[in-house]
C-alpha positions as CSV (number, residue, x, y, z in Angstrom):
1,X,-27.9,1.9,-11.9
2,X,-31.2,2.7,-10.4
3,X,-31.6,-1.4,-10.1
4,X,-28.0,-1.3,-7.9
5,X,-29.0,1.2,-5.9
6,X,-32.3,0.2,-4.9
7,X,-31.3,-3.2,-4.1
8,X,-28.5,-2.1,-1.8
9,X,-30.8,0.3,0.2
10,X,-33.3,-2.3,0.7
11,X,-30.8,-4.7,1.8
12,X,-28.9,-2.5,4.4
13,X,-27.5,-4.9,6.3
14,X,-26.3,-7.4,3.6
15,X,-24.5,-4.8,1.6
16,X,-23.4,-3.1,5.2
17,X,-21.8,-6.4,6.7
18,X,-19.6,-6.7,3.3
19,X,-18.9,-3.1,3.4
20,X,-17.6,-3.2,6.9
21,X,-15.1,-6.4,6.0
22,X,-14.1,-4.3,2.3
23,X,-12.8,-1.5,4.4
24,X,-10.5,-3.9,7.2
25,X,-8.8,-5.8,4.4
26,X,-8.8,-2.0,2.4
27,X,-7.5,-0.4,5.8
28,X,-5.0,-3.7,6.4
29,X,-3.7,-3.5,2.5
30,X,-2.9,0.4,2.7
31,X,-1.4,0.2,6.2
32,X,1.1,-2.4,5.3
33,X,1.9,-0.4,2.0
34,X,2.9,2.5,3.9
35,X,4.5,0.6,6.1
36,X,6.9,-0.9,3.2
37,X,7.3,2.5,2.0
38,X,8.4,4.1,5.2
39,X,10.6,1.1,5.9
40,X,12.7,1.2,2.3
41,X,12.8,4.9,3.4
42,X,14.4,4.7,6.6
43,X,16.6,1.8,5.0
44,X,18.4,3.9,2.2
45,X,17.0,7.5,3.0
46,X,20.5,8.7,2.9
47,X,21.6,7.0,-0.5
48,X,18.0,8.2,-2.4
49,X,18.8,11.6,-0.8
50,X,22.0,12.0,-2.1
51,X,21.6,14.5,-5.8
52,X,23.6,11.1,-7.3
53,X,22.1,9.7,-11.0
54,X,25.2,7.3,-10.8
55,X,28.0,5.7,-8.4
56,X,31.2,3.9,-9.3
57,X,32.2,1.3,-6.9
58,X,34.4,-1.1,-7.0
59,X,34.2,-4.3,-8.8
60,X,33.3,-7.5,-7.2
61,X,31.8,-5.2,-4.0
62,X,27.7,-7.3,-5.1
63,X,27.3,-3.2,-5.8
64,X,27.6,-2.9,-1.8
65,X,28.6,0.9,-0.8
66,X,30.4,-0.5,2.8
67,X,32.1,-3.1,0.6
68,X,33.4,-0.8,-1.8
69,X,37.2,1.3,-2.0
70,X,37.7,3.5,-4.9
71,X,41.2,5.8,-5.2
72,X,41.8,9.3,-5.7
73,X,43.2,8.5,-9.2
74,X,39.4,6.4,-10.1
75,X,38.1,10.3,-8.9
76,X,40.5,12.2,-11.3
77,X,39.7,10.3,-14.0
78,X,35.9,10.6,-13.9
79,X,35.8,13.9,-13.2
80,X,37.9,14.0,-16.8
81,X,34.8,12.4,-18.5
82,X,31.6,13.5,-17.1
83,X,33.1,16.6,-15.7
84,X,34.6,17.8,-12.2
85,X,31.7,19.4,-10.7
86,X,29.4,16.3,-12.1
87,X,31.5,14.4,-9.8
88,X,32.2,13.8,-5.6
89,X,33.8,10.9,-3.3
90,X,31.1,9.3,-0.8
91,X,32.6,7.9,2.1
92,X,30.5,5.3,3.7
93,X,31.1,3.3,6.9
94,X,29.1,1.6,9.7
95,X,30.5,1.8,13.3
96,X,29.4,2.1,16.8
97,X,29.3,5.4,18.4
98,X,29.3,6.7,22.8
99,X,27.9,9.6,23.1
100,X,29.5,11.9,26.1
101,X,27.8,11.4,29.7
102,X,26.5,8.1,28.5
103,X,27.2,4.3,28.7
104,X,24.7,3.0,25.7
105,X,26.3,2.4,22.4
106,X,24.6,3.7,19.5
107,X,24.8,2.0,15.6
108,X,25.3,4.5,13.2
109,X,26.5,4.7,9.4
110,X,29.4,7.6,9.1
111,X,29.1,9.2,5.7
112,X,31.8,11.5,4.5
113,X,30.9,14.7,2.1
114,X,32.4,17.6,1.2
115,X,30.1,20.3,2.4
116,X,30.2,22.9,-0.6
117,X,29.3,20.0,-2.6
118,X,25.7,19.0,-4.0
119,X,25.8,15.5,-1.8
120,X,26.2,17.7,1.4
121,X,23.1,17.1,3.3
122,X,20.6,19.8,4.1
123,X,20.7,21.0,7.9
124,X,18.0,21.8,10.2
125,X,19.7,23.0,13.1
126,X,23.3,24.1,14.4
127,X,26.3,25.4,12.0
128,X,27.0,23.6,8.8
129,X,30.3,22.0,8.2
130,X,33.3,23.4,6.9
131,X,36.5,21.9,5.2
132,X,38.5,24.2,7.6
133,X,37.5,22.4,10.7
134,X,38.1,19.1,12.1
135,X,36.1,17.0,14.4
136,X,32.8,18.5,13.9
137,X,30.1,16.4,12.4
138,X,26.3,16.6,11.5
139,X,24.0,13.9,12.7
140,X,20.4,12.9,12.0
141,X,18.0,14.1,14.2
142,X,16.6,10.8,15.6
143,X,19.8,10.8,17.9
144,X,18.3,13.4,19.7
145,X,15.8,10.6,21.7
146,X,19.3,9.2,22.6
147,X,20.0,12.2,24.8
148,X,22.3,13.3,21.7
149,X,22.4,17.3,21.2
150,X,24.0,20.2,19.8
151,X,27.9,20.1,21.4
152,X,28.0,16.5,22.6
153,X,31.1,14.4,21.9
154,X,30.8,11.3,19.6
155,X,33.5,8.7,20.4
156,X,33.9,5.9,17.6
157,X,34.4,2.3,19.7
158,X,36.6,1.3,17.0
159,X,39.4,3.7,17.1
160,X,38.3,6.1,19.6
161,X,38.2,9.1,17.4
162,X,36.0,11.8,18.8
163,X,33.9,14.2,17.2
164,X,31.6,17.3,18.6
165,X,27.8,17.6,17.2
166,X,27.4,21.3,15.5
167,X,24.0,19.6,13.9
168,X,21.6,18.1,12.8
169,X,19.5,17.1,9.7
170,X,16.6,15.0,9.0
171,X,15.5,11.9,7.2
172,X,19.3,10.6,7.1
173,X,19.7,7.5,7.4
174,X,21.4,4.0,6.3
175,X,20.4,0.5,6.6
176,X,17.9,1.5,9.4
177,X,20.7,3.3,11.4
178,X,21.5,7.0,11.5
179,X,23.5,8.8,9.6
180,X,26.6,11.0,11.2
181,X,28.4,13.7,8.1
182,X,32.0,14.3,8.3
183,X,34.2,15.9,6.2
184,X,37.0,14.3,4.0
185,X,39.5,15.5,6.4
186,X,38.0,13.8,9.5
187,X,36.9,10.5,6.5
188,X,40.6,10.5,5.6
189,X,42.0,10.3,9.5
190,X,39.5,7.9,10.4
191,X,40.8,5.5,7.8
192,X,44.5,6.2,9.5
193,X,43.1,5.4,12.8
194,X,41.5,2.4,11.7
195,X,44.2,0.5,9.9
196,X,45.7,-2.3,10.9
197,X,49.3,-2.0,12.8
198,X,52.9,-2.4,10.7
199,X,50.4,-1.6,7.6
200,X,51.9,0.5,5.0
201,X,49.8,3.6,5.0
202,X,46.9,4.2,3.4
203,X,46.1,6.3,-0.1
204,X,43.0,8.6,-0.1
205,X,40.0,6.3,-0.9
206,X,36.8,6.4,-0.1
207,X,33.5,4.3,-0.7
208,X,32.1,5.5,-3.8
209,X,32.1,8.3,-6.8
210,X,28.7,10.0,-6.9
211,X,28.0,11.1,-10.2
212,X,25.7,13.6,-12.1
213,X,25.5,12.2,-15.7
214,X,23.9,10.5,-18.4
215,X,23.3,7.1,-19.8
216,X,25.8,7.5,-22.5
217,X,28.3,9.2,-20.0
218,X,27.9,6.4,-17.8
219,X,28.6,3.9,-20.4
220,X,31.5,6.0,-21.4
221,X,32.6,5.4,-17.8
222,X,32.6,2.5,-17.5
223,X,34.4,2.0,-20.5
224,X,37.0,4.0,-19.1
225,X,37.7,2.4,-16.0
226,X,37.3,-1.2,-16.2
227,X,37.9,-2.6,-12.5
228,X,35.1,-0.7,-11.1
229,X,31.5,-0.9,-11.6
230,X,29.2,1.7,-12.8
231,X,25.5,1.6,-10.7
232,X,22.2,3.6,-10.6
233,X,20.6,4.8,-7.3
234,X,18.5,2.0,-7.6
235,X,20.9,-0.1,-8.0
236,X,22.7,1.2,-4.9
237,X,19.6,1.3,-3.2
238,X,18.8,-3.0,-3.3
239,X,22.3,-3.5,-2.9
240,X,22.1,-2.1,1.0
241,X,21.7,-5.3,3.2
242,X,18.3,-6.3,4.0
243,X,16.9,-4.1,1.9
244,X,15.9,-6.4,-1.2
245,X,14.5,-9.2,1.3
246,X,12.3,-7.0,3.9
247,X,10.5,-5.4,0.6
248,X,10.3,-9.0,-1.0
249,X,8.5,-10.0,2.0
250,X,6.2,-6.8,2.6
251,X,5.6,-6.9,-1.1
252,X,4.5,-10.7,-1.0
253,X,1.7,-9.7,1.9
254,X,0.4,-6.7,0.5
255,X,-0.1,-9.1,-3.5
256,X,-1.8,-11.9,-1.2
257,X,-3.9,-9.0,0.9
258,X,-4.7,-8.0,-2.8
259,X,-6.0,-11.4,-3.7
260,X,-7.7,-12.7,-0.4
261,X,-9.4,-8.9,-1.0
262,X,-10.8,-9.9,-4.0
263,X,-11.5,-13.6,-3.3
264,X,-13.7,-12.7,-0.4
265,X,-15.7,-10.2,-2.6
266,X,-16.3,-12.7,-5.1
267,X,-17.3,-15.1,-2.8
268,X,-20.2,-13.2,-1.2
269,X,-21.2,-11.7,-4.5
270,X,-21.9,-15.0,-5.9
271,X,-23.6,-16.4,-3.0
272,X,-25.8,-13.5,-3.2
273,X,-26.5,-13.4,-6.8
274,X,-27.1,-17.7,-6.3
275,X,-29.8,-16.5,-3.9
276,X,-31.2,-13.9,-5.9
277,X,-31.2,-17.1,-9.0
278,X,-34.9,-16.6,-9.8
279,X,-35.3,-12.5,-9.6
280,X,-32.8,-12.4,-12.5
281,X,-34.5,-14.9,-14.1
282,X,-37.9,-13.2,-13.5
283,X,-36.7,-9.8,-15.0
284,X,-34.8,-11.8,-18.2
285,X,-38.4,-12.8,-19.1
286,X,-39.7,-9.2,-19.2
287,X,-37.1,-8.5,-21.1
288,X,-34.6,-7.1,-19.0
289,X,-30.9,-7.4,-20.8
290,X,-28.0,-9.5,-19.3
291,X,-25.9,-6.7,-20.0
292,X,-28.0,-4.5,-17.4
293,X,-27.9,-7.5,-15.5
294,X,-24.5,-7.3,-15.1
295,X,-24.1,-4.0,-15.0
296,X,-25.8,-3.9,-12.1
297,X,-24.0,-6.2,-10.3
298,X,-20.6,-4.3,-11.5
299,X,-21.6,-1.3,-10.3
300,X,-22.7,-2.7,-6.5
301,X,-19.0,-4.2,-6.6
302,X,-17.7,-0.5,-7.6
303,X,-19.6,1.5,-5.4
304,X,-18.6,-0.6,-2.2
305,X,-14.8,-0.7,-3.1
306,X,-15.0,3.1,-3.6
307,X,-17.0,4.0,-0.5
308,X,-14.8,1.4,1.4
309,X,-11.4,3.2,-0.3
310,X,-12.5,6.3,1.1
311,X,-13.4,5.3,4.4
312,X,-9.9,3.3,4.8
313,X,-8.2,6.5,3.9
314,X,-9.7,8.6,6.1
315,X,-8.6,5.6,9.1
316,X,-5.2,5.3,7.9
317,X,-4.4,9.4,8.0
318,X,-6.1,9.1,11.1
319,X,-3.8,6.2,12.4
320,X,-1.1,8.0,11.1
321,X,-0.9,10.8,13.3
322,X,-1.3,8.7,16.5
323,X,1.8,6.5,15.5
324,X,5.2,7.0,17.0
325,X,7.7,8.7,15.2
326,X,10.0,5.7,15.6
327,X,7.7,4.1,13.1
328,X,8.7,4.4,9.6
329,X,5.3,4.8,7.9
330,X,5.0,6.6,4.5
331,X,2.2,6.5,2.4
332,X,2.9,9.1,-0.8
333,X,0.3,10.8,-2.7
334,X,1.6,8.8,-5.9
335,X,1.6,5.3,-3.6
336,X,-2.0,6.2,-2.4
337,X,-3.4,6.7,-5.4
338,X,-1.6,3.6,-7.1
339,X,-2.6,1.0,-4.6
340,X,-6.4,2.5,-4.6
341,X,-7.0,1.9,-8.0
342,X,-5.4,-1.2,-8.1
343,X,-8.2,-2.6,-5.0
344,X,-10.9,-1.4,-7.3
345,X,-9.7,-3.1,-10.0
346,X,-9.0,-6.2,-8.1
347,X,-12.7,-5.8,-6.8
348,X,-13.8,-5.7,-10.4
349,X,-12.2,-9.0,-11.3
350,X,-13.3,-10.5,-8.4
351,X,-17.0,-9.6,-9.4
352,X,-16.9,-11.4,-12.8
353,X,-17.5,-14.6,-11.3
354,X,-20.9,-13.0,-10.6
355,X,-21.1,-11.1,-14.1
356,X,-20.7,-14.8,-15.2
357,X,-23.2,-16.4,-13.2
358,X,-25.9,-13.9,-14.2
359,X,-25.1,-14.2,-18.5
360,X,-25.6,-18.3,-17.3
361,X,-29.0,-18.0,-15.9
362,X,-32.2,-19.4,-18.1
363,X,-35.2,-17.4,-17.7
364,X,-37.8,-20.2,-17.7
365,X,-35.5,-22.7,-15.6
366,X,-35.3,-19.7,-13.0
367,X,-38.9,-19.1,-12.8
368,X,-39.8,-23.1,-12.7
369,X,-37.7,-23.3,-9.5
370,X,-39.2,-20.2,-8.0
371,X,-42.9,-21.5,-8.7
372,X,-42.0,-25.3,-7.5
């Protein structure tokens, strides 16, 4: 330790220069990784919100909540086998909303609840929905930058239902759009509205069953109704389009950040330990052990990542607060601490390279070069 140490304050600006590159790719690696968090956020926030272990949706939907129809009689019959209150319909539906007083059309993703129930979504502002009433909705609060407020009318473009804003929630959203709560009542006309002329009309349905049960319960359920399929949050979750490929790809730069990270610290750790060829060699003759040797150069590699990891983190909560709120950007406690320890210990592999060069060096062929 004390040889580490030394030999990084007497080289300032070696060890600084490295330093100051260990904290870009360190700053670059945990931006993008919030960044791919906050994105599969905003993607499924209102599917990983939902108080849901299990849904049942239809079979041959690729596990697709907008491609799915369920009955009332599919409902009935798992509320017989993991229990009424265990069980709730999710409408879901994407559609194109006009907000009164203005011309810009605004994607959203409708999503229909029953408000005493445990899916109902937790509101921030106005008056909470009610089974009573029709036409009132909730929406998520970034349709507030659209001019959106508390008493505005919603017209759908499709069938030109309209419903009146009595508030707003937070963090709801689906497939990067956000989210508008109805109840069934207002789901159940909306499928009226929207189906096709001359068609016969249409049974209650809705998207999904949201469940509250176990493994074994969901197996049993599956069992029991065999044209539907029985999925986990996560499952519902990388089913939502876009979702599986955008984290594929965010995933893929933040492994190769990982790796050009460690790359580029082996790289100047084994030029420097080439230059510094004969030293080692000079010490192995006094009788200095490889294993110090080594540890040495191990713990340069350790106290760089470290002090770079800390200085990254301070840049990226500092980053974080000057970003827009449009950004999706989420970097968890749990993420944080995940992806620091995995840049140390790609740090640490990238140093053995070094390790190894140092165990190679011959103590008499070092000090022949360094007297010739």
């Amino acid at each position: 330790m004390f040889l580490a140490i030394r030999e990084m304050r007497f080289a300032k600006a070696r060890y600084a220069l490295i330093a100051t590159i260990m904290v870009l790719v360190a700053f670059l690696v945990l931006f993008v990784t919030g960044l791919a968090q906050g994105l599969a956020y905003d993607n499924a926030a209102s599917v990983q919100n939902r108080n849901a272990t299990h849904f049942v949706v239809e079979q041959g939907s690729n596990h697709r909540l907008t491609r799915s129809q369920v009955d009332q009689d599919q409902i009935e019959q798992a509320g017989q086998i993991v229990g009424e209150h265990d069980v709730e319909p999710l409408g879901v539906k994407m559609t194109t909303i006009i907000p009164s007083g203005a011309t810009a059309k605004i994607d959203v993703t409708i999503l229909a609840v029953d408000p005493a129930g445990w899916l109902a979504p937790t509101m921030t502002d106005g008056t909470p929905l009610s089974d009573q009433t029709k036409g009132d909705v909730l929406v998520d609060q970034k349709l507030s930058d659209s001019g959106v407020s508390i008493g505005t009318i919603l017209t759908d473009q499709t069938s030109g239902t309209k419903w009146t804003v009595r508030g707003f929630v937070q963090n709801e959203s689906f497939s990067h759009s956000p989210a508008v709560f109805l109840n069934k009542q207002d789901w159940l006309q909306l499928q009226e509205q929207t189906a096709r002329p001359g068609a016969e009309p249409a049974t209650e349905s809705y998207s999904a069953i949201a469940i509250q049960a176990s493994k074994e319960e969901a197996k049993e359920l599956q069992a029991a109704l065999p044209d539907t399929d029985v999925i986990t949050k996560a499952e519902a979750v990388s089913a939502i389009p876009g979702y599986k490929e955008e984290q594929g790809s965010l995933i893929m730069m933040i492994v190769f950040l990982f790796v050009i990270s460690a790359f580029i610290l082996a790289v100047f750790f084994y030029v420097i330990t080439i230059q510094k060829t004969s030293q080692f060699g000079i010490l192995k003759a006094i009788g200095t052990r490889t294993a110090y040797l080594a540890k040495s150069v191990t713990l340069q590699v350790l106290v760089l990542s470290v002090g770079s990891l800390v200085l990254s983190v301070l840049l990226v909560q500092l980053f974080e607060v000057v970003l827009p709120e449009s950004m999706p950007f989420q970097l968890g406690v749990s993420t944080l601490v995940m992806t620091c320890l995995s840049f140390v210990a790609m740090s640490l592999a990238g140093s053995l390279f070094s390790v190894w060069k140092v165990a190679k060096i011959d103590a008499l062929d070092a000090i022949g070069r360094a007297s010739a």
